[in-house]
Backbone as CSV, one residue per row, in Angstrom:
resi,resn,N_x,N_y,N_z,CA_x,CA_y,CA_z,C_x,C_y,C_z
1,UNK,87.203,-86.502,-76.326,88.097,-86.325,-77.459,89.065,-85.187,-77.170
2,UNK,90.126,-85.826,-77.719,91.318,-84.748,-77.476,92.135,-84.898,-78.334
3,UNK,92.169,-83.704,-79.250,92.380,-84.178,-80.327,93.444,-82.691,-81.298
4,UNK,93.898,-82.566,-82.089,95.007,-81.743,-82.657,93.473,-81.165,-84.167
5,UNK,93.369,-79.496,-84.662,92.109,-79.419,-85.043,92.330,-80.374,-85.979
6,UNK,90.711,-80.800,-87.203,90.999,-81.555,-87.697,90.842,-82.955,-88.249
7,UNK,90.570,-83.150,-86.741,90.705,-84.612,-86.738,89.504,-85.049,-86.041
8,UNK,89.313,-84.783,-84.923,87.852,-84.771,-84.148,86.482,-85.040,-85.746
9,UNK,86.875,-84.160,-86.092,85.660,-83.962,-87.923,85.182,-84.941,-87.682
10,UNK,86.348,-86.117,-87.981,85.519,-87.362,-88.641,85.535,-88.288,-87.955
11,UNK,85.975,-87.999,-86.672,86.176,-89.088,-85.703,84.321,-89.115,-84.784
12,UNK,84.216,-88.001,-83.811,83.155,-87.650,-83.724,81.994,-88.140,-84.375
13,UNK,81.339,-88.202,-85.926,80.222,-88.435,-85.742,80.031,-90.100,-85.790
14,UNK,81.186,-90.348,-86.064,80.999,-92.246,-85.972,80.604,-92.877,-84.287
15,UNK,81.219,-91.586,-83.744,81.098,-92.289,-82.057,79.803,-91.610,-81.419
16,UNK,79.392,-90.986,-82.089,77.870,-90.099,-82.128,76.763,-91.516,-82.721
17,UNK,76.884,-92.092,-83.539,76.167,-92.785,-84.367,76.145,-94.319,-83.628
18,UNK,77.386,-94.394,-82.851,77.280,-95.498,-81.727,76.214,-95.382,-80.560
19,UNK,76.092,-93.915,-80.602,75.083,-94.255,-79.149,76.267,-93.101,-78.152
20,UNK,77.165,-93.207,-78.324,78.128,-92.207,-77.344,77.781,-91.091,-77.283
21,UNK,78.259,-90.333,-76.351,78.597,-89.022,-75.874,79.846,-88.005,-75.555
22,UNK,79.897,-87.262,-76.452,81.014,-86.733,-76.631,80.978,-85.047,-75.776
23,UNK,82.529,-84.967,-75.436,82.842,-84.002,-75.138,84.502,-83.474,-75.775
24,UNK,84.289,-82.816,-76.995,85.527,-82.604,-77.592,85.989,-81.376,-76.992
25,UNK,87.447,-81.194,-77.052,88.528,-80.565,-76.493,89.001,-80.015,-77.953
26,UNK,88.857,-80.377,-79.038,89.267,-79.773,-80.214,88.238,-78.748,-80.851
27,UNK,89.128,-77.857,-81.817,87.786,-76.503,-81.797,86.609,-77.220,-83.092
28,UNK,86.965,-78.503,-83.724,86.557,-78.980,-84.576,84.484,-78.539,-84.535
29,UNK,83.817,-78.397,-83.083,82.627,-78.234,-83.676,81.818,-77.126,-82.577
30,UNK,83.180,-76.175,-81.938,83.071,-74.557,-81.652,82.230,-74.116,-81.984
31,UNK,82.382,-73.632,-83.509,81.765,-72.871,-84.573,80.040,-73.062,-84.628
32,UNK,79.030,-72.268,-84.656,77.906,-72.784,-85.591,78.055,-72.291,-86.812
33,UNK,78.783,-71.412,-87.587,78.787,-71.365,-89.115,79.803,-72.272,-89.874
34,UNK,79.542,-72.878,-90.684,80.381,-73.785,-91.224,81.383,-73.277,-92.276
35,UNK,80.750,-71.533,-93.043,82.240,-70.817,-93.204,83.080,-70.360,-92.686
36,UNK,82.787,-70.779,-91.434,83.837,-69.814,-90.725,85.010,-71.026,-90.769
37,UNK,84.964,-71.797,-90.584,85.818,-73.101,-90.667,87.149,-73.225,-91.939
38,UNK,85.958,-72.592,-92.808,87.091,-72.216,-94.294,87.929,-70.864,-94.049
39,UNK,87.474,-69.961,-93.284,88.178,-68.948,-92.661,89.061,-68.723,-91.825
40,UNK,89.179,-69.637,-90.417,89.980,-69.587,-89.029,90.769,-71.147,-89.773
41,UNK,90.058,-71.754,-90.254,90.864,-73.622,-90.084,91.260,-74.209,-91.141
42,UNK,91.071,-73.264,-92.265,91.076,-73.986,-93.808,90.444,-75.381,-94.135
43,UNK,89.504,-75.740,-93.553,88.804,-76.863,-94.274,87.416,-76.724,-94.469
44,UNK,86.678,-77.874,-94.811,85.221,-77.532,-95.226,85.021,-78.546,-94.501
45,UNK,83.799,-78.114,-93.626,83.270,-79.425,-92.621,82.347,-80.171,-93.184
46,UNK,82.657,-81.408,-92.593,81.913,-82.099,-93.021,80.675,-82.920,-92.570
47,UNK,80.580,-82.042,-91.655,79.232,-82.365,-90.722,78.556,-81.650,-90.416
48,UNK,78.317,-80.345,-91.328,77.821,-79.134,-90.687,76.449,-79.423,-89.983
49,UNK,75.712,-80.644,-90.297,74.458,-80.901,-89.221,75.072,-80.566,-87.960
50,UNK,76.162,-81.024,-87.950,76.141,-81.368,-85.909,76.757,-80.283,-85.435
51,UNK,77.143,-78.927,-86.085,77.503,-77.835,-85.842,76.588,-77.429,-84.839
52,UNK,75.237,-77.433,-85.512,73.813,-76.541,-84.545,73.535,-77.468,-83.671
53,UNK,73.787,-78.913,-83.928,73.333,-79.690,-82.534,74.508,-79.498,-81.418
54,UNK,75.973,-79.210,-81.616,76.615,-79.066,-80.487,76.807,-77.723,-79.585
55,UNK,76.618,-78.009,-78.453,76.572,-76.822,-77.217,78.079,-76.719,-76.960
56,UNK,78.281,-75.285,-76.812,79.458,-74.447,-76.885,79.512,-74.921,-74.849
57,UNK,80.584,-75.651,-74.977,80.756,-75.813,-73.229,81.414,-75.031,-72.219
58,UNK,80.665,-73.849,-71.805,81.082,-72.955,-70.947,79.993,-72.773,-70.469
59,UNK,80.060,-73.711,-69.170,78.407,-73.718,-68.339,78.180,-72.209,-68.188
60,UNK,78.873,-71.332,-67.884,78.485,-70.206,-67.179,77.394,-69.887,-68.164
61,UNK,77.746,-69.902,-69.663,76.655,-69.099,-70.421,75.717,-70.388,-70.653
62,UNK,76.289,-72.282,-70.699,75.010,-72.894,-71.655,74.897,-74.105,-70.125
63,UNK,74.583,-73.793,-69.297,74.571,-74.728,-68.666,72.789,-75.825,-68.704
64,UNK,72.233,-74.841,-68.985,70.726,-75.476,-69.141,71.059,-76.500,-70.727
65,UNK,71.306,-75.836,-71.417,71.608,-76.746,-72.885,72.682,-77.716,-72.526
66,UNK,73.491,-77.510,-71.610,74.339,-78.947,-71.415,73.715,-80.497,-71.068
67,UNK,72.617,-79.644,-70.096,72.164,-80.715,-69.212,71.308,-81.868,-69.987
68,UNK,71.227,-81.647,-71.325,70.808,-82.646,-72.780,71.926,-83.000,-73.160
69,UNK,72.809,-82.273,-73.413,73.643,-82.572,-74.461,73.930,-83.549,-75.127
70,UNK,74.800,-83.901,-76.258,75.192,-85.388,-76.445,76.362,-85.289,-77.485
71,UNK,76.830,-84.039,-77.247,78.107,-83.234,-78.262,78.196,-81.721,-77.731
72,UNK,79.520,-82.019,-77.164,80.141,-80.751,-76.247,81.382,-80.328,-77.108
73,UNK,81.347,-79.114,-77.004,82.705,-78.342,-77.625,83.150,-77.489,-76.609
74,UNK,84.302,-78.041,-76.064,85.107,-77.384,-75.497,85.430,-76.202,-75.978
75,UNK,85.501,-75.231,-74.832,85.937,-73.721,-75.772,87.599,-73.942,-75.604
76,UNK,88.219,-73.348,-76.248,89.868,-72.670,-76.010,89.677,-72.299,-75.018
77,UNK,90.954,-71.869,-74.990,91.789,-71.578,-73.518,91.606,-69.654,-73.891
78,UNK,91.968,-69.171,-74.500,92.194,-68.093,-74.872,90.902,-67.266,-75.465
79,UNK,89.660,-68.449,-75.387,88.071,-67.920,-75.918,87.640,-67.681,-74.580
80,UNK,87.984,-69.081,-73.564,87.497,-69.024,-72.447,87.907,-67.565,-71.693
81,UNK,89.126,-67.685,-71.433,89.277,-66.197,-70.616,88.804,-64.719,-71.392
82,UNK,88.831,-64.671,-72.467,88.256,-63.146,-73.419,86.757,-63.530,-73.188
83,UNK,85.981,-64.628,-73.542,84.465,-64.705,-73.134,84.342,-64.208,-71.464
84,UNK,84.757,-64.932,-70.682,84.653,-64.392,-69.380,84.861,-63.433,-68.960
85,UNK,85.938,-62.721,-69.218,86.038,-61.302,-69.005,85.134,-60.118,-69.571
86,UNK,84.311,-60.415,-70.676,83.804,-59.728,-70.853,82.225,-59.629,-71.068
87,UNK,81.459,-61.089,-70.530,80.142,-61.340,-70.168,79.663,-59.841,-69.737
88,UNK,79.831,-60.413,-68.916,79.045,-58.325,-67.683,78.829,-58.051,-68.230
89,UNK,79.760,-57.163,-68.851,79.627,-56.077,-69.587,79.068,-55.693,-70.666
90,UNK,79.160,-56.747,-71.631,78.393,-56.852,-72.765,77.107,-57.015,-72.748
91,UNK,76.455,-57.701,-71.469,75.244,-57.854,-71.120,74.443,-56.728,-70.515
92,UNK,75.281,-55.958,-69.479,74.642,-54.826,-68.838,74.741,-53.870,-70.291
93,UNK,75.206,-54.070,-71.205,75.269,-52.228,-72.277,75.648,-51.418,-72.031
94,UNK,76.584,-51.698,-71.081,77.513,-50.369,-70.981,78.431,-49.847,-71.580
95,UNK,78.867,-50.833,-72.351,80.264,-50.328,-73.201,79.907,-49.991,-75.017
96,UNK,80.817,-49.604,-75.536,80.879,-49.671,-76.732,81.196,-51.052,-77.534
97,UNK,79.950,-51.780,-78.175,80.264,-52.949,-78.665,81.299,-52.754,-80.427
98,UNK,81.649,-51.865,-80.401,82.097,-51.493,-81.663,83.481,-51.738,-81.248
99,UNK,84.377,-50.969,-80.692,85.882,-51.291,-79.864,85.760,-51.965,-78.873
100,UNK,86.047,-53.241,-79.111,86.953,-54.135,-78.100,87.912,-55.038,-78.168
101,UNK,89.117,-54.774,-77.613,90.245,-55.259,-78.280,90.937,-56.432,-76.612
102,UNK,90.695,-57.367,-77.201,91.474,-58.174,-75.747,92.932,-58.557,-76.321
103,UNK,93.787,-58.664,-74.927,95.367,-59.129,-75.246,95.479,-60.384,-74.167
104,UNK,95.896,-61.467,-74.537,96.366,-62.340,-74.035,97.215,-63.171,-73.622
105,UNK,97.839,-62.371,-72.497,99.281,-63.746,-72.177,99.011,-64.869,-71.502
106,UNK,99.697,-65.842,-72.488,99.791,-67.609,-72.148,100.962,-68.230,-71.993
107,UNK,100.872,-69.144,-70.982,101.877,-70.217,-71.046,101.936,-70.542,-71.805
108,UNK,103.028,-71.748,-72.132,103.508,-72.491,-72.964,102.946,-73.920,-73.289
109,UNK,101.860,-74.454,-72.114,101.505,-75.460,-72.320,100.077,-74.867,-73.288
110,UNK,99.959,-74.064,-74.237,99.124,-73.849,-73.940,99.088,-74.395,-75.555
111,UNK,100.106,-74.571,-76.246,100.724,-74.642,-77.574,100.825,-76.536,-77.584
112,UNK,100.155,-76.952,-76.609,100.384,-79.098,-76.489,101.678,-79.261,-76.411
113,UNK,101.860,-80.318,-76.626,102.672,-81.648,-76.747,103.850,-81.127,-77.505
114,UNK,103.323,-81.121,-78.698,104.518,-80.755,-79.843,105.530,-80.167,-79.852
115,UNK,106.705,-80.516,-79.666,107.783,-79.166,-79.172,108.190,-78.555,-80.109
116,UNK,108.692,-77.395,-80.137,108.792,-76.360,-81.530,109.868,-75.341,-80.759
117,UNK,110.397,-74.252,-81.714,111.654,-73.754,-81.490,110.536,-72.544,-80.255
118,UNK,109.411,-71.994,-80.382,108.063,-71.470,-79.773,107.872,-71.663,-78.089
119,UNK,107.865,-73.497,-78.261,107.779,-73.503,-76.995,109.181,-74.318,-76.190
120,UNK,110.233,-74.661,-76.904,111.297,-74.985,-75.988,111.784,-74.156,-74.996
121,UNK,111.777,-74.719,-73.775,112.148,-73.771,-72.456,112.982,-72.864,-72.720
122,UNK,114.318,-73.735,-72.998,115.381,-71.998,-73.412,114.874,-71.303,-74.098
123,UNK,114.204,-71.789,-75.039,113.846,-70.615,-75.570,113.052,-69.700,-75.149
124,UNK,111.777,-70.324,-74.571,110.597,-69.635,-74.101,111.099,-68.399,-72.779
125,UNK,111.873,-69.101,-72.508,112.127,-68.507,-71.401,112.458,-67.344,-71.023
126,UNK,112.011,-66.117,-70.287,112.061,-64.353,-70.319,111.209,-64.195,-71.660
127,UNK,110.719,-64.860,-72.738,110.170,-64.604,-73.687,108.752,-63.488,-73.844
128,UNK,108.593,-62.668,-74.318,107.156,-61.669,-73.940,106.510,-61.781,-75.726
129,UNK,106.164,-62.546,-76.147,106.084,-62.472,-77.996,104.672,-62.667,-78.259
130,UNK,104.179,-61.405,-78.994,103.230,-62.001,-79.663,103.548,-62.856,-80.985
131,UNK,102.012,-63.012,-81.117,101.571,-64.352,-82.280,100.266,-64.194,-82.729
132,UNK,100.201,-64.436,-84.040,99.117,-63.965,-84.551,98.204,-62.729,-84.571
133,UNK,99.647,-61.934,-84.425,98.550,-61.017,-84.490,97.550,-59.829,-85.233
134,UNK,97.604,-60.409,-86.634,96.670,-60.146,-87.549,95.420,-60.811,-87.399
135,UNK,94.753,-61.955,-86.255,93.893,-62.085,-86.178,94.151,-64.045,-85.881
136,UNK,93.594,-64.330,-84.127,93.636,-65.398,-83.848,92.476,-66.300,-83.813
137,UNK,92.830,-67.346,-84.348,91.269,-68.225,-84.388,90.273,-68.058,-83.532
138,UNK,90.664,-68.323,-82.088,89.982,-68.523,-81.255,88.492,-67.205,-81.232
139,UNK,89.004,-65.988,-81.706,88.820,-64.999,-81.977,87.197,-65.029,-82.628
140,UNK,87.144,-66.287,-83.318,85.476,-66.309,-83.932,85.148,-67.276,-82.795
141,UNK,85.178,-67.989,-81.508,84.434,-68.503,-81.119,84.156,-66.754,-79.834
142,UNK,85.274,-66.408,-79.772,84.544,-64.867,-78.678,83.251,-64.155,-79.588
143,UNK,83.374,-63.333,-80.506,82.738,-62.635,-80.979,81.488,-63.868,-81.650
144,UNK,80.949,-65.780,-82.244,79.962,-65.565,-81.642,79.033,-66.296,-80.581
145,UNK,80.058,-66.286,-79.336,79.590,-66.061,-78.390,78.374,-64.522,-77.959
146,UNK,79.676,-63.839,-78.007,78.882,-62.157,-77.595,78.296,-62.071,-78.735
147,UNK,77.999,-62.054,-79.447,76.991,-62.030,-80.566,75.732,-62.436,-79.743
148,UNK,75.958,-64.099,-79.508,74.632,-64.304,-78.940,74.259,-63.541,-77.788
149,UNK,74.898,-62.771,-77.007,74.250,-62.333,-75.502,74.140,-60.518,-76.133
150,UNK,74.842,-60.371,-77.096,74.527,-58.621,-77.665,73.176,-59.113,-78.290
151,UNK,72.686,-59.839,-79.442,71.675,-59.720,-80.421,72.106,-59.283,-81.476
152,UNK,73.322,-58.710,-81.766,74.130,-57.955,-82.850,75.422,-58.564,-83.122
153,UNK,76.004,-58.256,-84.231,77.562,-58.428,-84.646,78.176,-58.088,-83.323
154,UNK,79.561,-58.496,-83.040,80.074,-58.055,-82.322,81.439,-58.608,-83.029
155,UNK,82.353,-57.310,-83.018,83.918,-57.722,-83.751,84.686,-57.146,-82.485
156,UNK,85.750,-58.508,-82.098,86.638,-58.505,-81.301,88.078,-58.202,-82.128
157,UNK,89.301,-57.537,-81.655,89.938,-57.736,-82.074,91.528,-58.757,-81.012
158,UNK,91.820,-59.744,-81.021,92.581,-60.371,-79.945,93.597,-60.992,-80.242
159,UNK,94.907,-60.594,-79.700,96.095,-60.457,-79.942,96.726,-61.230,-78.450
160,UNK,96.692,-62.860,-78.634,97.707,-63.545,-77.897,99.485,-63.102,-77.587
161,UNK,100.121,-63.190,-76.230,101.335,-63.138,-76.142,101.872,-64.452,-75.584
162,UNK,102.774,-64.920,-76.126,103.400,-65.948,-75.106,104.363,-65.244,-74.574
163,UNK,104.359,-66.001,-72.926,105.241,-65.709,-72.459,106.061,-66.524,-71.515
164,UNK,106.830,-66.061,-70.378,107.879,-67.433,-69.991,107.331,-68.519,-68.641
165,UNK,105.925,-68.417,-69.432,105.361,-69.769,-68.104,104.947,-70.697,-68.409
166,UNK,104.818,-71.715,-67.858,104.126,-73.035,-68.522,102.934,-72.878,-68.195
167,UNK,102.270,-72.214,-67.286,100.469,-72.577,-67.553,100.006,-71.168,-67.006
168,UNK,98.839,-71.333,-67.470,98.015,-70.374,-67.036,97.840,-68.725,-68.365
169,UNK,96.767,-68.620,-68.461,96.359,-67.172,-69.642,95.658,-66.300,-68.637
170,UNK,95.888,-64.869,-69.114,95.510,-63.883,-68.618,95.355,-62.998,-69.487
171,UNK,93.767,-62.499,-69.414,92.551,-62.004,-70.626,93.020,-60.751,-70.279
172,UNK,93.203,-59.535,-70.591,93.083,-58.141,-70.770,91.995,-57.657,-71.863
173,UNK,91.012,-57.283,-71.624,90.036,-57.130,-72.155,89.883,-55.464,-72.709
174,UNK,89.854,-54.389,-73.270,90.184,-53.369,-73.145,88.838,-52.585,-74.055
175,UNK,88.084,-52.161,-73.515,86.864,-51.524,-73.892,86.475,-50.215,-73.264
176,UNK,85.064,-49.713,-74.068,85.172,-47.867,-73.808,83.661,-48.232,-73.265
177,UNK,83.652,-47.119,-72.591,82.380,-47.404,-71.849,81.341,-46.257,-72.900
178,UNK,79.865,-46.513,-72.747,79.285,-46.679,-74.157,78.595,-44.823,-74.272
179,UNK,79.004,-44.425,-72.920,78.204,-42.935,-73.418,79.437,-42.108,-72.498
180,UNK,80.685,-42.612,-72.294,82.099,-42.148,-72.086,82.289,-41.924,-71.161
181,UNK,81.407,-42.817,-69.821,81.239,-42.434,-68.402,80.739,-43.326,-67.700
182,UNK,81.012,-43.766,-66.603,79.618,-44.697,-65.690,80.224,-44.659,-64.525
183,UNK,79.875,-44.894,-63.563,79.280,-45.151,-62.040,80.824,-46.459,-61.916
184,UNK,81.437,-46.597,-61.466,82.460,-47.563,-61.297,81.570,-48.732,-60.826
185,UNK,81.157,-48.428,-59.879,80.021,-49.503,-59.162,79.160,-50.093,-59.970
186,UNK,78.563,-49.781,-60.610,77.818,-50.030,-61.868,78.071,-51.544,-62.365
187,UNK,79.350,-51.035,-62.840,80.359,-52.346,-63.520,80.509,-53.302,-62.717
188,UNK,80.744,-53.149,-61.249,80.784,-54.378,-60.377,79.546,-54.557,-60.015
189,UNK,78.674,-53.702,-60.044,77.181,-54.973,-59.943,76.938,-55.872,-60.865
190,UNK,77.198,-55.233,-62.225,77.075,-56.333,-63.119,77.710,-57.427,-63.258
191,UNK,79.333,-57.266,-63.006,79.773,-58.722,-62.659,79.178,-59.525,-61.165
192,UNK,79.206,-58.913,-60.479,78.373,-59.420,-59.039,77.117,-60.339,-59.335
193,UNK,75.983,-59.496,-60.131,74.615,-60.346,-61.092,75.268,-61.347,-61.433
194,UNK,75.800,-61.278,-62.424,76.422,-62.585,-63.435,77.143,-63.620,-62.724
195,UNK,77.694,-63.346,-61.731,78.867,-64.525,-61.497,78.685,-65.098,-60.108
196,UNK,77.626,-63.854,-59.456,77.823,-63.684,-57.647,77.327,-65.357,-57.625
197,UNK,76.493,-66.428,-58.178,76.386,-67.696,-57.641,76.897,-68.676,-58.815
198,UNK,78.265,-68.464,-59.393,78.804,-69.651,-60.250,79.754,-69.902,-59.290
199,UNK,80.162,-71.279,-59.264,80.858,-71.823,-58.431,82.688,-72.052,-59.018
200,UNK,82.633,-71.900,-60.156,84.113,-71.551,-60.647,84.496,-70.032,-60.772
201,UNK,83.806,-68.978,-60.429,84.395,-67.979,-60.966,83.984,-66.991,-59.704
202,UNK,85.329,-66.142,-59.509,85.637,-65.430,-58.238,85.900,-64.074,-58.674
203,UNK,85.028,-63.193,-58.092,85.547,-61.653,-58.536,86.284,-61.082,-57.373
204,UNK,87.224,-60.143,-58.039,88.369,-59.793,-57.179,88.689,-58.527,-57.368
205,UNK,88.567,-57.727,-55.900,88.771,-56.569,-55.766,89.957,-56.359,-55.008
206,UNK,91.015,-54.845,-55.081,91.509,-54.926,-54.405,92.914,-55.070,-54.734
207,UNK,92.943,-56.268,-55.579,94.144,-56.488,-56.500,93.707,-56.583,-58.085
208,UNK,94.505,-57.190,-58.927,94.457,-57.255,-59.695,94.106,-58.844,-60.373
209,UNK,93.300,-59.841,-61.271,93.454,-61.165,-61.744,94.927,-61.611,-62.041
210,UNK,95.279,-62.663,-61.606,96.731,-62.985,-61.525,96.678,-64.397,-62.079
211,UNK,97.363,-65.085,-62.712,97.062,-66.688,-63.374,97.668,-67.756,-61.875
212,UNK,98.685,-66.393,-61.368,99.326,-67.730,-60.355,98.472,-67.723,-59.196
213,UNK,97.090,-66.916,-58.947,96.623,-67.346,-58.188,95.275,-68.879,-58.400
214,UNK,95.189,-68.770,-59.682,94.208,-70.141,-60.367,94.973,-71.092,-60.593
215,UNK,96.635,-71.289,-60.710,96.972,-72.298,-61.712,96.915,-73.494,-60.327
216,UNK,96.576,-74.794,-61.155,96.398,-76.148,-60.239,94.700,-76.165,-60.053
217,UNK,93.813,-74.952,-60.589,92.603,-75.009,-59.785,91.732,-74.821,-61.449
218,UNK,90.076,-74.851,-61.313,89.328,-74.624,-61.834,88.769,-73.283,-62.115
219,UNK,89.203,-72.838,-61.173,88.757,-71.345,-60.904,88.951,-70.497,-61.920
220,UNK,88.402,-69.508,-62.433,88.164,-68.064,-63.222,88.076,-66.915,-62.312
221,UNK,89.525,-65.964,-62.178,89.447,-64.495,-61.569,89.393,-63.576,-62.340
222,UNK,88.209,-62.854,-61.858,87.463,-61.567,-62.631,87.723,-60.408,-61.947
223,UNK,87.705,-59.428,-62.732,88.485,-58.155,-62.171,88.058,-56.874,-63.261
224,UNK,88.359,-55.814,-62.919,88.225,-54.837,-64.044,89.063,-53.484,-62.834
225,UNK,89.418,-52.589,-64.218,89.610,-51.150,-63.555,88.996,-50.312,-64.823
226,UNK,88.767,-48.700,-64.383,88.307,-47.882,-64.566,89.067,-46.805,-65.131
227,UNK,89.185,-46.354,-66.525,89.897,-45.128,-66.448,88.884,-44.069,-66.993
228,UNK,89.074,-43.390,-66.070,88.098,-42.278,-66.260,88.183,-41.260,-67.309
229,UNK,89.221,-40.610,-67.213,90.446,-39.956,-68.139,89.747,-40.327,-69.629
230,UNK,89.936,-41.381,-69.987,89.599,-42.155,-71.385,88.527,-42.639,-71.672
231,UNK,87.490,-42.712,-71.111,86.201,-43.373,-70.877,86.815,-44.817,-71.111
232,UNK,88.100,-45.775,-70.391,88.230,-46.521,-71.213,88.015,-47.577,-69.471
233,UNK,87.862,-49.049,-70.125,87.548,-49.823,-68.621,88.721,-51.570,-69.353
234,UNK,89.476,-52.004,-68.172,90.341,-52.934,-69.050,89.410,-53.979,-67.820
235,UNK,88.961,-55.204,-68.673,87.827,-56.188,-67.665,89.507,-57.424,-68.137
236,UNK,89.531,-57.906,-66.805,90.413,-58.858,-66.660,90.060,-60.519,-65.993
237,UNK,90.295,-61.251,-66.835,90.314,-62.471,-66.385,91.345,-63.840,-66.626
238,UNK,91.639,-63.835,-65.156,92.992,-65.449,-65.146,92.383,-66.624,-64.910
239,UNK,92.647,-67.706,-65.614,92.717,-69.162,-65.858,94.109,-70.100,-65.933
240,UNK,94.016,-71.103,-65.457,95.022,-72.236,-65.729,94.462,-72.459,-66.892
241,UNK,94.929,-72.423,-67.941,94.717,-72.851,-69.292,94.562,-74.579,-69.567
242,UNK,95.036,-75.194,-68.963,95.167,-76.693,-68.482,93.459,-77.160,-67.604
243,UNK,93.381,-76.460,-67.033,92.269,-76.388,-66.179,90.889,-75.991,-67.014
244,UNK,90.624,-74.726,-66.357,89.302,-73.761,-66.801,89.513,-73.875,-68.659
245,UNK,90.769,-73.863,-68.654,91.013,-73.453,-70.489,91.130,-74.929,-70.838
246,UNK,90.759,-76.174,-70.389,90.623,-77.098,-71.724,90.402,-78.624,-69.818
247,UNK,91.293,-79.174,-69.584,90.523,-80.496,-69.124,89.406,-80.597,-68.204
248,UNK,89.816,-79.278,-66.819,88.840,-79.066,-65.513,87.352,-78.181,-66.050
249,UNK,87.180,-77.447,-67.244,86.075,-77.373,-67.770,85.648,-78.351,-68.601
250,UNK,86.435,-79.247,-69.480,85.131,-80.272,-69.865,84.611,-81.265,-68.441
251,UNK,85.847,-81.428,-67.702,84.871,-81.983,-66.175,83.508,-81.347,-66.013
252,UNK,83.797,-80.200,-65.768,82.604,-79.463,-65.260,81.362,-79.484,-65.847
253,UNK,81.892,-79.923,-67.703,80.861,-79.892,-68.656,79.947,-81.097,-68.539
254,UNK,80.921,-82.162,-68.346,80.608,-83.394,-67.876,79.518,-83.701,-66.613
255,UNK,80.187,-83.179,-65.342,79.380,-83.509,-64.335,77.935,-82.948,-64.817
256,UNK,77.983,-81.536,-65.565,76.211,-80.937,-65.658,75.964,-82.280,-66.205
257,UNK,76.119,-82.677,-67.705,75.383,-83.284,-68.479,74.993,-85.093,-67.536
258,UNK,75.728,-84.711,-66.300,75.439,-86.347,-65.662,74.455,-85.905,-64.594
259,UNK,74.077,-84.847,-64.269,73.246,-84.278,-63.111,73.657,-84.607,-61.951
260,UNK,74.704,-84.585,-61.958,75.405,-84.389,-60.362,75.877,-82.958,-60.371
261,UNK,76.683,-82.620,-58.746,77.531,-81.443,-58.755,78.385,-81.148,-59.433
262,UNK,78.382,-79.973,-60.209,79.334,-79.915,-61.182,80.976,-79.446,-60.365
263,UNK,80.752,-79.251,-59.271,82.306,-79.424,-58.549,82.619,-80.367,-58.600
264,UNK,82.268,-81.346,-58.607,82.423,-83.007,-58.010,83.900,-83.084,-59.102
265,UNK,85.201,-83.420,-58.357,86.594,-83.604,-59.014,86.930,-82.095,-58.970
266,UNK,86.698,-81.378,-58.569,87.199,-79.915,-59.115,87.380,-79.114,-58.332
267,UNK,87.350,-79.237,-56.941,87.218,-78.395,-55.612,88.689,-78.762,-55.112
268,UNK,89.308,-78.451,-55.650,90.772,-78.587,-55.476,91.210,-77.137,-55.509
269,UNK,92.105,-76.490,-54.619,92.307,-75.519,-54.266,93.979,-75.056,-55.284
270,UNK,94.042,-73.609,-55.660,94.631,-73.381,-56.835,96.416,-74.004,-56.022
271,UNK,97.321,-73.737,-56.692,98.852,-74.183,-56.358,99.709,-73.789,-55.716
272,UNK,99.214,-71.989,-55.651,99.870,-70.751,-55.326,100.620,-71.845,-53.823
273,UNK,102.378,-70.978,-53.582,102.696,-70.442,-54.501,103.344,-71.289,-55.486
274,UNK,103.686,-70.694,-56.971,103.955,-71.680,-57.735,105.336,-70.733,-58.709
């Protein structure tokens, strides 16, 4: 399913009730609270059963729960890269779960089909603009994500930019480290633990996460720097938003739930240069 939000609702459980297997691309069943829906989407769902039966599809964190599945929710493009960037960290306890504020620049495809004065090229084009930024949907599938891997609330605050490309988002993640100090190394073991054997996601030292080095590919680049000065640490992660952020991860979601390699279609090498 691929679908504008919305609409998936009521489409979904009829093809559920056939015997099918779904993997939606719409944020229609993201969520496990069903107020939150009246909050980020303005409607009232109408299936809140299949809320708790569907697995949030980002193998990295549910890949054992995929491998049942029978209702996948694609994450966003803009959940995906703020979740990824900031796994590690939230897991090792190093930071302050109280401030964390991610910023996100996206292409233009990242807005569909629909053309709007937003995403027309001339227009878009040299464009640096935020949007939404009193508070973006996607925003309740990050915080509860990290919810589940803290054990606690966790309030994100995340502030999308568009800007003048057609694909690809890049997470700026911007958090304080939790007793105003740590070991730099520290931080890269913990992404090292977490990621050193997923097969989409590449940590990168050295430089910085860049979108034009993922776009065309599946891949997730992870990164962070250190400011000491501030106790402050910015954890960075690039995606093709097209890709990792919405079709080449429900692949991936797909191959788990078929028990094959979840590369299988996806070992395609990124575009650079582009």
């Amino acid at each position: 399913m691929s679908t504008p939000a919305g609409v998936s609702k009521d489409i979904t459980p009829k093809l559920l009730d056939h015997g099918l297997t779904v993997v939606d691309l719409s944020p229609d069943f993201r969520l496990k609270d069903p107020e939150q829906y009246k909050i980020w989407y303005g409607f009232e769902h109408p299936a809140p059963d299949l809320l708790g039966k569907a697995v949030y599809g980002l193998p990295e964190l549910h890949r054992e729960e995929l491998r049942n599945a029978k209702l996948v929710a694609n994450p966003g493009c803009n959940a995906t890269a703020a979740i990824l960037s900031l796994v590690p960290a939230v897991e090792s306890g190093l930071i302050d779960l109280e401030h964390i504020a991610v910023d996100v620049k996206v292409g233009s495809s990242e807005a569909g089909m629909k053309p709007s004065i937003g995403t027309h090229h001339p227009e878009r084009a040299n464009v640096m603009r935020p949007y939404e930024a009193t508070g973006h949907r996607h925003v309740a599938e990050v915080e509860q994500e990290l919810k589940a891997i803290a054990g606690r609330e966790v309030r994100v605050a995340l502030v999308p930019h568009a800007v003048g490309a057609v694909r690809g988002a890049l997470a700026t993640s911007h958090v304080w480290l939790a007793d105003g100090s740590v070991d730099e190394m520290a931080l890269w073991k913990a992404y090292a633990k977490r990621y050193g054997n997923e097969p989409f996601v590449r940590i990168v030292r050295g430089r910085y996460p860049d979108p034009k080095y993922v776009v065309g590919s599946n891949f997730t680049d992870v990164g962070l720097a250190v400011e000491q000065r501030l106790g402050r640490v910015a954890l960075f992660a690039a995606i093709d938003n097209l890709m990792k952020g919405a079709a080449g991860q429900a692949v991936q979601c797909m191959n788990v739930m078929l028990g094959i390699d979840e590369r299988t279609g996806l070992s395609y090498p990124p575009l650079r240069p582009v």
